[in-house]
C-alpha positions in Angstrom: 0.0 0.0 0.0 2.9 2.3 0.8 3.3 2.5 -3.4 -0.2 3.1 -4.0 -0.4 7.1 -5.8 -1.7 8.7 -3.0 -2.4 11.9 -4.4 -4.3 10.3 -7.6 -6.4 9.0 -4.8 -7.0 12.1 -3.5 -7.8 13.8 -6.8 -10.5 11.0 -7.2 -11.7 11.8 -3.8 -12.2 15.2 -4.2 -13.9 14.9 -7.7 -16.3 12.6 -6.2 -17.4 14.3 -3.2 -17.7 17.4 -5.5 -20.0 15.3 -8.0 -22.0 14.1 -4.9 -22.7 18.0 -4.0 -23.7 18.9 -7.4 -25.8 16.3 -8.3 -27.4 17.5 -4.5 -27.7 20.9 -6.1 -29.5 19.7 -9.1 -31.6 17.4 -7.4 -32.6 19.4 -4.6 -35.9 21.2 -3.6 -36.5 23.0 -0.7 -39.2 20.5 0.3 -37.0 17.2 0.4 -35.9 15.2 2.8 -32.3 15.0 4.6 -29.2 14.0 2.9 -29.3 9.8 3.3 -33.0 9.7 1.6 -32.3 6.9 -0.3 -35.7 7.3 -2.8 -33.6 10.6 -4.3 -30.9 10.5 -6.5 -28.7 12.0 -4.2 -29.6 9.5 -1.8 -29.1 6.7 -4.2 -25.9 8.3 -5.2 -24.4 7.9 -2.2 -25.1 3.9 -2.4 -23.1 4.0 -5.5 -20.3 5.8 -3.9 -19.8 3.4 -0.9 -19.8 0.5 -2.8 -17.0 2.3 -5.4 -15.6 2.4 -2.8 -15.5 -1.5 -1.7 -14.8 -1.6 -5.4 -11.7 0.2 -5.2 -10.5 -1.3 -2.2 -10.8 -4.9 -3.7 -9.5 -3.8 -6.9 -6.3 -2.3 -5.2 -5.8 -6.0 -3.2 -5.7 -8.2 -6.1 -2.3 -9.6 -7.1 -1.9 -7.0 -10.2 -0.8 -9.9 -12.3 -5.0 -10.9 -12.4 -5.4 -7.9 -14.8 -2.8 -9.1 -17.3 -3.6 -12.5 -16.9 -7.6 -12.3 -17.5 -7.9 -9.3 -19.5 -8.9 -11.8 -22.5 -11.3 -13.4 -20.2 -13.0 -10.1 -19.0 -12.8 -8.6 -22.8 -15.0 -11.8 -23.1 -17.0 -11.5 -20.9 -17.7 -7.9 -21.7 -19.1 -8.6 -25.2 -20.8 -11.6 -24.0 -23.2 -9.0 -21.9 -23.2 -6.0 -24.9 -24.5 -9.5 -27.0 -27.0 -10.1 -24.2 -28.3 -6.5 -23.4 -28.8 -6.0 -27.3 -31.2 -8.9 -27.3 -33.1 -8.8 -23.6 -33.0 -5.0 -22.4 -36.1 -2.9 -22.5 -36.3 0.3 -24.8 -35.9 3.3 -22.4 -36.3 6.2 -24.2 -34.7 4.9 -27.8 -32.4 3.4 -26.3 -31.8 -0.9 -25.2 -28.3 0.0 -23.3 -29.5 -1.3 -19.6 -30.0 -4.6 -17.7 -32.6 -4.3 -15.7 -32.0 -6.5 -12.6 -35.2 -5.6 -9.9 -34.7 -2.3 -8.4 -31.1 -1.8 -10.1 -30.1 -1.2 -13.5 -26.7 -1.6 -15.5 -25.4 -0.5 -18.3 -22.7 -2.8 -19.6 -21.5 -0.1 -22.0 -19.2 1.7 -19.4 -17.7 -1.4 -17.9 -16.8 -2.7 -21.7 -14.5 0.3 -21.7 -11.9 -1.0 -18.9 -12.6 -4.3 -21.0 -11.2 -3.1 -24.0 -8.3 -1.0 -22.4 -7.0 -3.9 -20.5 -7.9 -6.4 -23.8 -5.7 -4.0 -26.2 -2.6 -3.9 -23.2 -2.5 -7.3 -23.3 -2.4 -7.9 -27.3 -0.3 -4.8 -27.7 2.4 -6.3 -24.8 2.9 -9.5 -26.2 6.0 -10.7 -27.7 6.8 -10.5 -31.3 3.5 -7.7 -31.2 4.8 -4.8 -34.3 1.9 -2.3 -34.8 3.3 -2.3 -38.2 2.6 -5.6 -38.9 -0.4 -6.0 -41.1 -2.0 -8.9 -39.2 -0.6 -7.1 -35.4 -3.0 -4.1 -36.9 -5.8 -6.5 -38.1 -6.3 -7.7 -33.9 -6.0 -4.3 -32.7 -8.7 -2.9 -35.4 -11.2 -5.7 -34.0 -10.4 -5.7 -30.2 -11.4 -2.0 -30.9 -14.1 -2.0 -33.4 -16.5 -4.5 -31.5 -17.6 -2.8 -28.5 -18.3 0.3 -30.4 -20.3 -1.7 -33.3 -22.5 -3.6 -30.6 -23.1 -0.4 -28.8 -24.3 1.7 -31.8 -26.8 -1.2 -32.5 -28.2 -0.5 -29.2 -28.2 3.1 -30.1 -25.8 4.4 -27.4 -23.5 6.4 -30.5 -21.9 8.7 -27.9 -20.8 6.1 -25.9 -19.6 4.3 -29.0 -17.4 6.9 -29.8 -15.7 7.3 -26.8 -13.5 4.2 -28.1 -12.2 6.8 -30.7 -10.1 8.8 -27.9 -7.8 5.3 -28.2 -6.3 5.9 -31.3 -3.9 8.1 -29.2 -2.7 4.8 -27.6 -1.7 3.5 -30.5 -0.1 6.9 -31.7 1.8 7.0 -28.3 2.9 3.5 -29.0 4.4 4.0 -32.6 1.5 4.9 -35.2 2.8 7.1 -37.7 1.1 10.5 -36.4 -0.2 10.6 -40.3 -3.0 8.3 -39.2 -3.9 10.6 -36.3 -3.6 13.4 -39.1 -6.2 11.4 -41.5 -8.7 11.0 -38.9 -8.8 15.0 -37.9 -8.8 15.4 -41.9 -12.1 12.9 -41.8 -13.4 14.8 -39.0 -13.1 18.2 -40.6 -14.3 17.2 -44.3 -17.4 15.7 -42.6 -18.2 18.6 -41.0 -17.9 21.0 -44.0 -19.5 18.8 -46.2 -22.8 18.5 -43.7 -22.2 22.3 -42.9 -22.1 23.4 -46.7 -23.9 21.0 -48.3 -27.0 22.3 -49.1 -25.9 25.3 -50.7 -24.9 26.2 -54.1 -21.8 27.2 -55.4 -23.4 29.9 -57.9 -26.8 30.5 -57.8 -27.3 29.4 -61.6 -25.9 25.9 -60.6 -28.4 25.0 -57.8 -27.4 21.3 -57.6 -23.7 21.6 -57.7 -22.9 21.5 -53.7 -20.2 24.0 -51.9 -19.5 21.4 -49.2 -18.4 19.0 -52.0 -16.4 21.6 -53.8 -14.9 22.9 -50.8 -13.7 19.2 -49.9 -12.3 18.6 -52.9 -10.6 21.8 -52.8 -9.0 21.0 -49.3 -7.8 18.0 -50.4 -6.0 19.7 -53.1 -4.6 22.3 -50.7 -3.6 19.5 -48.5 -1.7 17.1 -51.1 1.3 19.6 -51.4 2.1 19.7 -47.4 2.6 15.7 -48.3 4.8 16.3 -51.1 6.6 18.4 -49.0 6.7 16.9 -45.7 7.1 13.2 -47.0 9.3 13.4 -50.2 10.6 17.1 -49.5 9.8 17.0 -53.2 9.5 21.1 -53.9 9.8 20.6 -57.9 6.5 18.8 -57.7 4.7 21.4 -54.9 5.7 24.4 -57.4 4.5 22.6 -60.4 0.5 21.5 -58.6 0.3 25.0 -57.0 1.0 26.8 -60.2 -1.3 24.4 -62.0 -4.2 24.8 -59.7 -3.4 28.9 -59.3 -3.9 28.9 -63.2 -6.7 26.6 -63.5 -9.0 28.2 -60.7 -7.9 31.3 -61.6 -8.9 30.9 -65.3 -12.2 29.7 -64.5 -12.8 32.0 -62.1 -12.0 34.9 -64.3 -14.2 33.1 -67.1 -17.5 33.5 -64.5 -16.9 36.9 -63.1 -15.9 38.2 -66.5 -18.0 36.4 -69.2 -21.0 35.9 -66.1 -20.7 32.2 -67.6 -22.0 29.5 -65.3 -19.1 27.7 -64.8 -19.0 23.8 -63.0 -16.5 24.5 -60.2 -16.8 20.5 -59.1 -16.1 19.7 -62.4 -12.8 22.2 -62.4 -11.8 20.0 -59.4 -12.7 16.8 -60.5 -9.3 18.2 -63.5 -7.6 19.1 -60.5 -7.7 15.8 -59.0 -7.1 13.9 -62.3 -4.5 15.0 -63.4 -2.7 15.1 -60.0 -3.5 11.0 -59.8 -2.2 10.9 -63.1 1.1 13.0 -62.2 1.7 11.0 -59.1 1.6 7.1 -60.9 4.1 8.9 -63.5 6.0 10.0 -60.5 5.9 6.6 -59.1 7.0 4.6 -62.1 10.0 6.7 -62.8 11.6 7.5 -59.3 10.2 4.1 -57.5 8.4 5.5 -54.3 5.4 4.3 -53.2 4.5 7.7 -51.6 3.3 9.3 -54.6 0.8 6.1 -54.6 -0.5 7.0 -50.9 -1.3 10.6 -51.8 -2.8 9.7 -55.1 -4.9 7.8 -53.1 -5.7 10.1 -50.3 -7.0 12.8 -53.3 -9.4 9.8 -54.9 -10.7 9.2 -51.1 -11.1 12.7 -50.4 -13.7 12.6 -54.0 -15.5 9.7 -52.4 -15.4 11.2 -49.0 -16.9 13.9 -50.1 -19.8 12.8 -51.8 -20.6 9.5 -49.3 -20.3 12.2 -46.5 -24.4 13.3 -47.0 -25.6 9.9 -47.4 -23.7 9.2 -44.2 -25.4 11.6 -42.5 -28.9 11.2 -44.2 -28.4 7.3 -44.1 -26.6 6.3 -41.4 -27.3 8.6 -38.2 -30.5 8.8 -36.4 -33.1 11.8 -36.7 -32.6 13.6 -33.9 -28.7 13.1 -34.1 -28.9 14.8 -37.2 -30.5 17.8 -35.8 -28.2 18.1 -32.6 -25.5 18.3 -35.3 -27.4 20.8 -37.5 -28.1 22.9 -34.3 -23.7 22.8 -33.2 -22.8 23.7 -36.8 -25.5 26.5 -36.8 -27.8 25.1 -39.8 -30.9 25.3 -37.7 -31.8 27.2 -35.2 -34.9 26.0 -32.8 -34.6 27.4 -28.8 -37.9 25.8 -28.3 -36.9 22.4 -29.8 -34.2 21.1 -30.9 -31.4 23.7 -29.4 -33.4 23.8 -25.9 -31.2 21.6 -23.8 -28.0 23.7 -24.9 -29.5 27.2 -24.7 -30.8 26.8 -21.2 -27.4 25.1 -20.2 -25.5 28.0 -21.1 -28.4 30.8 -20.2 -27.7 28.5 -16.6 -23.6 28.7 -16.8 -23.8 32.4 -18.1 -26.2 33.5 -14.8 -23.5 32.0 -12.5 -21.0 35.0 -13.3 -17.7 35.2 -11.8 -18.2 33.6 -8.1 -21.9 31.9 -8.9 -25.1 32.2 -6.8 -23.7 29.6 -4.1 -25.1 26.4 -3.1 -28.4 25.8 -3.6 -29.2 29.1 -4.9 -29.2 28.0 -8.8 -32.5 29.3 -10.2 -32.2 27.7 -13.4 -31.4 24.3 -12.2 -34.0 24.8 -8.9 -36.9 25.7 -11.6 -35.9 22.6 -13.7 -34.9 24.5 -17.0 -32.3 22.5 -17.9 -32.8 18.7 -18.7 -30.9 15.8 -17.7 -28.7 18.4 -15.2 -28.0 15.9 -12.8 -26.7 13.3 -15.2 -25.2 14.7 -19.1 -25.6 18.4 -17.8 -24.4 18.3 -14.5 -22.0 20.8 -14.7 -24.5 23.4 -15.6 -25.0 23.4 -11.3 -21.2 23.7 -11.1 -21.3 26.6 -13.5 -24.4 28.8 -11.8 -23.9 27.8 -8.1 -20.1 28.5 -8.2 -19.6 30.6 -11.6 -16.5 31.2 -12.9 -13.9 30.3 -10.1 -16.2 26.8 -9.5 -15.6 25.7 -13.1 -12.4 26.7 -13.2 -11.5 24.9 -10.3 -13.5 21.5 -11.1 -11.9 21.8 -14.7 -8.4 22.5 -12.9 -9.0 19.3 -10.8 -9.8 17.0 -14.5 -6.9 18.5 -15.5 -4.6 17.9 -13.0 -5.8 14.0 -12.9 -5.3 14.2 -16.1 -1.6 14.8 -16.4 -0.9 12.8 -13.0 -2.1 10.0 -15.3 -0.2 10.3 -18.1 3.2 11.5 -15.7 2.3 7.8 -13.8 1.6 5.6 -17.1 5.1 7.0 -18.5 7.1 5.6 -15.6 6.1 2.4 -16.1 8.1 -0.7 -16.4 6.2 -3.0 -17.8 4.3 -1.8 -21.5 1.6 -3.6 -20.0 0.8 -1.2 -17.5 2.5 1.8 -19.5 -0.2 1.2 -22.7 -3.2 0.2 -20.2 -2.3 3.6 -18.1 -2.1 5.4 -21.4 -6.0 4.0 -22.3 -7.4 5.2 -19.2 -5.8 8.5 -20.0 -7.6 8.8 -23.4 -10.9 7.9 -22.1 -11.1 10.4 -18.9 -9.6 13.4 -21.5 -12.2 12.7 -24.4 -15.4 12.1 -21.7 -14.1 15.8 -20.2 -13.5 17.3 -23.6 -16.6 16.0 -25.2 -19.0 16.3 -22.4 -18.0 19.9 -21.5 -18.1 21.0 -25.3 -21.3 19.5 -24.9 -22.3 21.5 -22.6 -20.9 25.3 -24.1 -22.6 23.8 -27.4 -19.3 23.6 -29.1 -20.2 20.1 -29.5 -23.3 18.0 -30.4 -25.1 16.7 -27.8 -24.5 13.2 -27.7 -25.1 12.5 -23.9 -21.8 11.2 -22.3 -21.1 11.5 -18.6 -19.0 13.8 -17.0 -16.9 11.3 -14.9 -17.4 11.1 -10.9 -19.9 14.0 -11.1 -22.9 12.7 -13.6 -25.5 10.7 -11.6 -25.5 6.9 -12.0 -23.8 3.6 -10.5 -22.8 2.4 -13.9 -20.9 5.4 -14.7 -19.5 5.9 -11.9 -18.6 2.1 -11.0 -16.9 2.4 -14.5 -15.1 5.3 -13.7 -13.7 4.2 -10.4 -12.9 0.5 -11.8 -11.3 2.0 -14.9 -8.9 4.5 -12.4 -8.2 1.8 -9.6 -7.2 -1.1 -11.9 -4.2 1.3 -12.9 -3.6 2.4 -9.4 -2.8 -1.5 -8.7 -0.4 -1.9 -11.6 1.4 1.3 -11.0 1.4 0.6 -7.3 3.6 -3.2 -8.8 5.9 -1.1 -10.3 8.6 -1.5 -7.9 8.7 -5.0 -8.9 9.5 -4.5 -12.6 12.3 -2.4 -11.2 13.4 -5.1 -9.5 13.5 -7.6 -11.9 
């Protein structure tokens, strides 16, 4: 015990207790009953509190070699009860995410997390494991693809996506950061198509899209930092700029001039050609597969763009569509469909510098704000304790935060070093996500803030997620040893 992290434990502590008091806040009205009132949520929360921590306390007595040694058997287990919950839970409100056992319920979803983290540690520790390997990559791809795909058929997307914040696991642990580049690129093309989409380029051209165009044209943009960075080949960046600088400028020139309507896509689509074409020649004559790779990143960028709307249209559910069209400012509805994140922020705003103290919150006593005790909860942070109370609370995440990273690096063992590095990702993108969330700089997408959202589930997943690397950091001695 004397190489348990201490202060990591501390950090948890405080966050918790601080979750406790805000879900209080939200909960409260003036005509409930004490603080131990089990029927309430704050009552109930304290149940899950005390028995996190019995969790943690077993969790922390193990022999740490358990985690290493069953984290196949508990990834197993874990799908085993995604596979179960898909086919036996009850629809609550859209959603078949929770096991309903009497008077309790579970949702499998967070625990699969730790499952995962401690399933990819293991594969990624073994011997002879080379995330360059093509059949290395292939296990790591499924080990992190199935949780996610089993949880989007129960219609849980947001916490599906919180198995995207491990990529930077495997960027930590060798993947070329281009990958991590590609992703933001996927990210931000998505985005502009969806934001863009529906309008024209010129007015006489109604059906040609400026999302698509503007893709397209980012791609093009984005194919000479490859040249350069990758094949420091400035011959080649001179030669596509020019091109492209004549080209658009031409047909630009031809419109404003001549008022003729020209197909910009079309211009593009040239652009893009004739680059594909100029990289195989490349490729033939000076042997380097490179030119092949961005060749190929311009055709995807073509399909991405145009498969981007039918994503969206296809793919994604109604009312996830909207909370994205309400983030990216397409719609605007403060009755409907932008309600929960206009009365979140009218809620933060009225809190002002120092807040209107505990219990004094009149948008969260009135109820304004939905869900505030569970995805909204630090909407009470925000008005009871302003400024200085979110500052501090985001302080605190921040703090735990780095502490985890500074613990996973010392590591001995790349068991505990990638696991540590997993639990890491998760805490930073449920923070990130939930707080954009919040602000409305993100969709709503309804993930827990951790330790201060109401639920056992969440915060059982939380706390088993943190203490499982508290054990194998607390080993590390041994490693040192050996």
């Amino acid at each position: 015990m004397q190489n348990v992290d201490w202060f990591t434990i501390g950090i948890y502590i405080v966050l918790v207790i601080a979750g406790w008091f805000s879900i209080y806040g939200a909960v409260y009205n003036f005509e409930d009953t004490p603080f131990w009132d089990f029927s309430v949520r704050y009552g109930k929360q304290l149940v899950w509190i005390g028995c996190s921590i019995v969790i943690a306390i077993v969790l922390l007595s193990l022999d740490n070699r358990v985690y290493s040694m069953f984290a196949y058997v508990i990834y197993g287990i874990a799908i085993i009860s995604l596979i179960v919950t898909l086919i036996v839970a009850p629809d609550i409100k859209g959603s078949r995410s929770w096991l309903v056992l009497g008077p309790v319920s579970i949702q499998p979803a967070e625990f699969a997390k730790t499952a995962t983290c401690l399933a990819i540690a293991k594969l990624m520790s073994s011997y002879g494991f080379r995330l360059g390997n093509f059949s290395d990559a292939i296990k790591v791809g499924l080990l992190f693809a199935l949780p996610p795909l089993l949880i989007v058929l129960q219609q849980e997307t947001g916490s599906a996506l919180v198995y995207a914040a491990l990529f930077l696991v495997l960027y930590r642990e060798g993947m070329p950061g281009v990958f991590l580049f590609l992703g933001l690129c996927a990210v931000v093309f998505f985005i502009v198509a969806i934001r863009f989409g529906e309008e024209p380029i010129i007015p006489l051209l109604p059906d040609e899209s400026y999302g698509v165009y503007l893709v397209m044209l980012m791609g093009i943009i984005i194919q000479c930092g490859f040249l350069y960075v990758f094949l420091k080949d400035v011959d080649s960046v001179k030669k596509i700029a020019i091109g492209n600088a004549v080209l658009f400028g031409i047909s630009y020139l031809v419109y404003k001039v001549f008022d003729y309507p020209i197909h910009f896509t079309v211009v593009a689509y040239i652009s893009i050609i004739a680059s594909v074409v100029y990289y195989i020649v490349m490729c033939i004559s000076r042997s380097k597969f490179t030119y092949v790779g961005i060749a190929a990143f311009m055709i995807g960028s073509v399909v991405y763009a145009h498969t981007a709307d039918y994503a969206f249209s296809k793919v994604l559910q109604p009312h996830q569509q909207i909370r994205i069209k309400v983030t990216l400012g397409m719609i605007n509805d403060p009755q409907k469909a932008d309600y929960n994140v206009n009365q979140s922020k009218i809620a933060i705003g009225s809190g002002g510098f120092a807040g209107k103290g505990f219990l004094n919150g009149t948008q969260t006593k009135l109820k304004y704000v939905p869900e505030q005790d569970t995805d909204f909860i630090f909407c009470t942070v925000g008005e009871e304790h302003g400024f200085l109370g979110s500052v501090a609370v985001l302080s605190l995440f921040l703090v735990l935060i780095l502490r985890l990273i500074y613990l996973a690096e010392r590591q001995r063992a790349l068991f505990n070093r990638i696991y540590g590095y997993c639990v890491a990702s998760i805490f930073f993108f449920h923070l990130a996500i939930n707080i954009g969330m919040v602000l409305g700089l993100t969709p709503v997408i309804g993930i827990p803030l951790p330790f201060f959202s109401y639920g056992g589930s969440s915060l059982w997943g939380f706390s088993i997620l943190l203490f499982i690397f508290l054990r194998l950091d607390a080993s590390r001695m041994e490693y040192m040893a050996n």
